[in-house]
C-alpha positions as CSV (number, residue, x, y, z in Angstrom):
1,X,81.1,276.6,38.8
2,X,81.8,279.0,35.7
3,X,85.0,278.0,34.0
4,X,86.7,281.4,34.2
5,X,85.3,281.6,38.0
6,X,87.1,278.8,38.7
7,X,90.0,279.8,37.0
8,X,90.1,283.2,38.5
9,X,89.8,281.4,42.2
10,X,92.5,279.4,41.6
11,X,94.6,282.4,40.0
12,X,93.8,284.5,43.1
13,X,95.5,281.6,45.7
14,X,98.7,281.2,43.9
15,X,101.8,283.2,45.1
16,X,103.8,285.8,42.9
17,X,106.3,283.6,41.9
18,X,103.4,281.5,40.2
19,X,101.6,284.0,38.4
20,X,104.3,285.0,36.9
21,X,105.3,281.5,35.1
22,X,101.5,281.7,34.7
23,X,102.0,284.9,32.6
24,X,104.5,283.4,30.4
25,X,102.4,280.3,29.5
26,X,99.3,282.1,28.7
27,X,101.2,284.7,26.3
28,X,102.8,281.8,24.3
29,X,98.9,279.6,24.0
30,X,97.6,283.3,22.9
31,X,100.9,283.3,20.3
32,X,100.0,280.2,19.4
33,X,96.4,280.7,18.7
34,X,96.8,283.5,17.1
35,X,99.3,281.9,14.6
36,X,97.2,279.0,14.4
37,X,94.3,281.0,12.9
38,X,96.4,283.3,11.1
39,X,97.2,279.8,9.1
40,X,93.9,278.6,9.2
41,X,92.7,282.0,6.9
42,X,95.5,281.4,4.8
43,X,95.0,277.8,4.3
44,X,91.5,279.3,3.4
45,X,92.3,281.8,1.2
46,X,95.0,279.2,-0.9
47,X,91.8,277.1,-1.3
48,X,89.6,279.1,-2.5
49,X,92.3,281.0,-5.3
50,X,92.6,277.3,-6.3
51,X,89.5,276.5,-6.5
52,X,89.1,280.1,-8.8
53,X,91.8,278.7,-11.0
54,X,90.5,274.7,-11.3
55,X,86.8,276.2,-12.1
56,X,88.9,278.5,-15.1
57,X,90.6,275.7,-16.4
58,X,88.0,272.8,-16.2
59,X,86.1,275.1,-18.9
């Protein structure tokens, strides 16, 4: 079975009270991801201006 089939089978059985802790879990990994890649391009971008400046000074 497709992963998000699955997941929207389960989704559909659960009660109210579920979804809703459901709803709070999901909005913090999204938070999280987002963060996470927010770093990752800024990790990135401090790399590269680094590697700018090493290339500058090694000549």
């Amino acid at each position: 079975m497709e992963l998000k089939a699955e997941i929207t089978e389960i989704v559909n059985n659960l009660p109210d009270e579920a979804l809703e802790e459901l709803l709070a879990y999901l909005k913090q990994v999204e938070k999280r991801t987002a963060e996470k890649s927010r770093r990752a391009a800024d990790l990135k971008k401090i790399l590269a201006e680094d590697r700018e400046l090493l290339d500058k000074l090694s000549k």
